[in-house]
Residue frames relative to the residue before (quaternion, step in Angstrom):
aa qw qx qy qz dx dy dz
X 1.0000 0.0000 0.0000 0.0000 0.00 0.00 0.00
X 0.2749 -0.7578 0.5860 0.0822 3.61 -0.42 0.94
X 0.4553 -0.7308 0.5084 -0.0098 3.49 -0.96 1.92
X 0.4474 0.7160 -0.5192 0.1322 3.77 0.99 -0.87
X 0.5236 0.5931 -0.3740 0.4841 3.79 1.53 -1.10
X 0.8893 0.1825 -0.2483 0.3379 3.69 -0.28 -0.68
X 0.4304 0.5007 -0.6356 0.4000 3.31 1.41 0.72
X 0.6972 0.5401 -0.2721 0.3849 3.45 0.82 -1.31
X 0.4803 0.6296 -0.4315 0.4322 3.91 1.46 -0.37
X 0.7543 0.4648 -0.1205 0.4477 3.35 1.11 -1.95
X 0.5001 0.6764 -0.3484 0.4134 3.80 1.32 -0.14
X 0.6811 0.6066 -0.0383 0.4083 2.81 1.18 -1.82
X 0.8039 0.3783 -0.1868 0.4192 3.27 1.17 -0.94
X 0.4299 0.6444 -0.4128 0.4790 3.79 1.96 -0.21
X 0.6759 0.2201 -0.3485 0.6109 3.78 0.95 -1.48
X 0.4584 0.5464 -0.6503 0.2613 3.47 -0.69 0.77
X 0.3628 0.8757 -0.0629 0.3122 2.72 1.50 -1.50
X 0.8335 0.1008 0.1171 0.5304 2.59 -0.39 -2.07
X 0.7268 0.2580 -0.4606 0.4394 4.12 0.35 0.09
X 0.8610 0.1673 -0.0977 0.4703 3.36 0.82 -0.45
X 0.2083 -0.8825 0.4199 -0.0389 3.28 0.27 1.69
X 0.4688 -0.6657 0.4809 0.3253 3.59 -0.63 0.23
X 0.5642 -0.7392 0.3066 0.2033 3.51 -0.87 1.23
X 0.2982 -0.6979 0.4551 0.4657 3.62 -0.04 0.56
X 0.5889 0.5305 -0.4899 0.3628 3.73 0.32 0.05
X 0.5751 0.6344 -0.2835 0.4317 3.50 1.03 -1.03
X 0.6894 0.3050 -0.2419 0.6109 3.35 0.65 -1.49
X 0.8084 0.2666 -0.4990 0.1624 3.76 -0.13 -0.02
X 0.4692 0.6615 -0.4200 0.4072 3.10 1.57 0.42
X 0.5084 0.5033 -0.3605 0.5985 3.80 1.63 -0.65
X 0.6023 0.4431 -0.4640 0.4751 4.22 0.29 -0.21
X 0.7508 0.3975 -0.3983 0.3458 3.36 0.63 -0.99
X 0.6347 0.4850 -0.3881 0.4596 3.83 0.81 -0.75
X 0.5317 0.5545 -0.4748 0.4295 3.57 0.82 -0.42
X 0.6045 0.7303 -0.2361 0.2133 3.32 0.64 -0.84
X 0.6969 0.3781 0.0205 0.6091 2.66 1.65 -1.83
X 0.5627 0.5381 -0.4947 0.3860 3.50 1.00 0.59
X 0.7928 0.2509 -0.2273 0.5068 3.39 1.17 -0.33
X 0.4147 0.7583 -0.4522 0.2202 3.62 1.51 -0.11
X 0.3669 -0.8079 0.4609 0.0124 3.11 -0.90 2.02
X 0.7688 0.1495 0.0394 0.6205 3.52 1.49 -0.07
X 0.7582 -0.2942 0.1678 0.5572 3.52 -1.40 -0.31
X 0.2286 -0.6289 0.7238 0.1686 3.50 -1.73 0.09
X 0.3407 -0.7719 0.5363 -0.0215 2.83 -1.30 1.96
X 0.1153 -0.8752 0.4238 0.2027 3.37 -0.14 0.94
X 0.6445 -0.5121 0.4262 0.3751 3.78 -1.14 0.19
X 0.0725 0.7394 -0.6625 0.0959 4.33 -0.14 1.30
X 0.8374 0.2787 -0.1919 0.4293 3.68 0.59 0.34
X 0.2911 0.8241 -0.4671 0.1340 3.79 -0.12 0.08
X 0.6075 -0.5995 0.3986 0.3357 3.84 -0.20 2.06
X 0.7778 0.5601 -0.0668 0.2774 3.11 0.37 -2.00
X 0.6018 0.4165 -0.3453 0.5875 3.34 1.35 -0.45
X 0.5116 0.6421 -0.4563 0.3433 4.01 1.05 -1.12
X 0.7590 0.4809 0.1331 0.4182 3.02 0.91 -2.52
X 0.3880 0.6750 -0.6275 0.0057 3.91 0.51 -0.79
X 0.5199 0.4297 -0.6324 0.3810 3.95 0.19 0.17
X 0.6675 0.4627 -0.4343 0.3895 3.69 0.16 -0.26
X 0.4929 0.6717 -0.4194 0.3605 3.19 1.11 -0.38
X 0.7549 0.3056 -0.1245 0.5668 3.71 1.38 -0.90
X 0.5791 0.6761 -0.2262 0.3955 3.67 1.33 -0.63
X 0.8304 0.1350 0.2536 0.4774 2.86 -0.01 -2.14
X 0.0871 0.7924 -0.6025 0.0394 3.77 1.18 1.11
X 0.6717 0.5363 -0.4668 0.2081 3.71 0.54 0.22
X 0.4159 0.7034 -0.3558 0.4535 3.38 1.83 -0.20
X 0.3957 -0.7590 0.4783 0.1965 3.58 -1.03 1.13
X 0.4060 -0.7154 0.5335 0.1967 3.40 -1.19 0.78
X 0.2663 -0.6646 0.6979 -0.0167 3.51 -1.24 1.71
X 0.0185 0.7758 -0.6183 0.1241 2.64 -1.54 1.51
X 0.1013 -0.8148 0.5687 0.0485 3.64 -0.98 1.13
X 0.2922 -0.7025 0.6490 -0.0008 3.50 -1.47 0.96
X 0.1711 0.6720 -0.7205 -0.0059 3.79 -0.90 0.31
X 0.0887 0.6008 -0.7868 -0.1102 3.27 -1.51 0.22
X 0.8933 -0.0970 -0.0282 0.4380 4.03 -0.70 -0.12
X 0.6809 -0.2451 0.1520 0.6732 3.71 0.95 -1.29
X 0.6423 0.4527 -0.4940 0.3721 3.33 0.69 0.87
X 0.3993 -0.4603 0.7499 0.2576 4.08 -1.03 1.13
X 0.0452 -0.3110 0.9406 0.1282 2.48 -3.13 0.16
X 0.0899 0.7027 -0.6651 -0.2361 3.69 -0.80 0.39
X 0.0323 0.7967 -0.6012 -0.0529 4.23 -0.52 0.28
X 0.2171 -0.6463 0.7309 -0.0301 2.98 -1.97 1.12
X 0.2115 -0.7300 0.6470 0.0615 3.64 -0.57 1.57
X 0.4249 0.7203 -0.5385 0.1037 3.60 -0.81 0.23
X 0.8425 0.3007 -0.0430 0.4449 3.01 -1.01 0.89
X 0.6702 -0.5365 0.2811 0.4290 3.13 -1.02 -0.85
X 0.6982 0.4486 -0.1723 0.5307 3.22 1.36 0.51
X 0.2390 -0.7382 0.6137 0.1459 3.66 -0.97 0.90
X 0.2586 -0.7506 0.5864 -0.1609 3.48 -1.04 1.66
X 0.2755 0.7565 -0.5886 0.0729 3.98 -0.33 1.17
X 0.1698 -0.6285 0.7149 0.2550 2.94 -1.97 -1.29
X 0.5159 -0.5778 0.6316 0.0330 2.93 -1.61 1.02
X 0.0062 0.7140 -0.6876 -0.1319 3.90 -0.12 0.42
X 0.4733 0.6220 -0.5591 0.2764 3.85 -0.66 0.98
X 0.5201 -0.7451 0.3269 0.2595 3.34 1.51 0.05
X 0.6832 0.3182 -0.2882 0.5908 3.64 1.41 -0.43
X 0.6014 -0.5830 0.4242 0.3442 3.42 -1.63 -0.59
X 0.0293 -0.8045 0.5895 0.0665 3.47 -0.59 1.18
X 0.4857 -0.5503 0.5228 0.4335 3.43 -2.11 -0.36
X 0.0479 0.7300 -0.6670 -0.1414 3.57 -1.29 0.43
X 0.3140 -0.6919 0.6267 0.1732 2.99 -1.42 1.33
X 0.2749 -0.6068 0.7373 0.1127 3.83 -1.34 0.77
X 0.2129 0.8636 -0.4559 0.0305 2.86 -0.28 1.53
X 0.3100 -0.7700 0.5347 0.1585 3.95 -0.66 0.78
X 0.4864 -0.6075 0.4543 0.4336 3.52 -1.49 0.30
X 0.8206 0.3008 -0.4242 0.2371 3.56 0.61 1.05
X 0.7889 -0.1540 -0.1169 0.5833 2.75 1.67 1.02
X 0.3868 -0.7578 0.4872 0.1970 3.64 -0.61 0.56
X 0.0904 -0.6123 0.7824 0.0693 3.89 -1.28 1.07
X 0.4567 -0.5903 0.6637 -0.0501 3.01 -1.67 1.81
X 0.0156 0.6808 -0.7187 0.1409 3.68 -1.15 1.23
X 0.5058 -0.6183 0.5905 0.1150 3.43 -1.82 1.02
X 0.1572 -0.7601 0.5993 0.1956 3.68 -0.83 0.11
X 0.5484 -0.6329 0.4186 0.3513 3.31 -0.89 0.61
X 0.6833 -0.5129 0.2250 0.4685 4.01 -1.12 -0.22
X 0.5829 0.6163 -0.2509 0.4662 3.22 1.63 0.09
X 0.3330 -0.8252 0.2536 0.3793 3.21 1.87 -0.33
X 0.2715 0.7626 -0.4666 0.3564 3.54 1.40 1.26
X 0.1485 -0.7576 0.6325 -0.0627 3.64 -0.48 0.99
X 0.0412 0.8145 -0.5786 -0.0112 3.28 -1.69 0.51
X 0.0677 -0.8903 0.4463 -0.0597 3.70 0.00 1.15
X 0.5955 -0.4677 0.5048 0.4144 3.71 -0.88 0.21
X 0.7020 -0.3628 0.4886 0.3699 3.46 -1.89 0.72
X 0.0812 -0.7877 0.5706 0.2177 3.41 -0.90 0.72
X 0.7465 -0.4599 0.1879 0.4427 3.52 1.34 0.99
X 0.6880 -0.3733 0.5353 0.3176 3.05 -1.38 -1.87
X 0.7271 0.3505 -0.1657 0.5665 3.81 0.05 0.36
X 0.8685 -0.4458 0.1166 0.1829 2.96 -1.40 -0.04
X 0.2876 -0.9231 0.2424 -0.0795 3.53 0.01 0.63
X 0.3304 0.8146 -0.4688 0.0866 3.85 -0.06 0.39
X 0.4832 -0.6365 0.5479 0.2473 3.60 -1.08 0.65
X 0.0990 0.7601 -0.6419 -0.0206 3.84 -1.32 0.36
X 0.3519 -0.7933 0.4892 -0.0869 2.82 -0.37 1.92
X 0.1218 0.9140 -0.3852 0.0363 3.66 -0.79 0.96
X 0.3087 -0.9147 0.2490 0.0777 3.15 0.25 1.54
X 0.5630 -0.6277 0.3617 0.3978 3.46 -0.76 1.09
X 0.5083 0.6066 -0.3531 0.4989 3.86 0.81 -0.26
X 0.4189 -0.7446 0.3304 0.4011 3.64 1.48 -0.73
X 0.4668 0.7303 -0.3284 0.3753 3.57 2.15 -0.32
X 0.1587 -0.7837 0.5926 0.0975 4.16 -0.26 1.26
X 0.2952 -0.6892 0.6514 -0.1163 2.89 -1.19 0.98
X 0.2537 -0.8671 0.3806 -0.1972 3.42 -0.18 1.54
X 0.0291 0.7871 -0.6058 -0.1126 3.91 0.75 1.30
X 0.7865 -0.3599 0.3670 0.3424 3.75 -2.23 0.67
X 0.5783 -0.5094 0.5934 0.2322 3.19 -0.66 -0.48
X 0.2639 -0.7871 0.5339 -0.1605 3.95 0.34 1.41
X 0.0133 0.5443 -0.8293 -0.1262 3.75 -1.57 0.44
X 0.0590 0.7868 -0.6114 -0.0611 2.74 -1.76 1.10
């Protein structure tokens, strides 16, 4: 079988790429519907975000950690990206799972009884939290670039 098509498919799509890039609005507006195709529970939306407070730091001061807030009904996400490490809480007072999940796969962390969690850097790109309550109610953070 002779590839020359899906070299020339995969050519085709880099200069696309590069003259005509996809809009960072666009793509976060495709994360968010993506969301809702598989969203197993509430959806936490984004009520806080350093970066919007601060966006000169955003080019300045890349060493300053990013604060993040979720709310969906009575459950917070509070998160702190920095570095090499992601750093939250759960405001619900008990201990839940939260999955840190990426669009290639997802690493699962415990909070403590206070609902404090701690996870590896989730890098670059795109990003969402899934929160799961001993009651069994999931809780679902937007979609994030980081």
């Amino acid at each position: 079988m002779d590839d020359d098509g899906f070299e020339l498919e995969e050519e085709l799509r880099e200069i696309a790429l590069l003259l005509d890039p996809v809009p960072a609005e666009l793509f976060d507006d495709a994360m968010r519907a993506f969301t809702l195709r598989t969203l197993e529970g509430e959806l936490a939306e984004l009520t806080f975000d350093s970066w919007d407070e601060l966006t000169a730091t955003r080019v300045r001061g890349g060493d300053r950690p990013r604060l993040l807030t979720f709310e969906t009904g009575g459950v917070v996400v509070e998160v702190e990206i920095s570095g090499s490490r992601l750093v939250g809480r759960v405001l619900r007072g008990t201990s839940v799972e939260i999955g840190v999940q990426r669009p290639e796969g997802e690493t699962r962390v415990r909070s403590d009884d206070l609902g404090r969690f701690t996870a590896e850097s989730p890098g670059t790109g795109p990003l969402r939290l899934r929160v799961v309550c001993e009651e069994g109610a999931t809780v679902t953070t937007s979609w994030i670039r980081v």
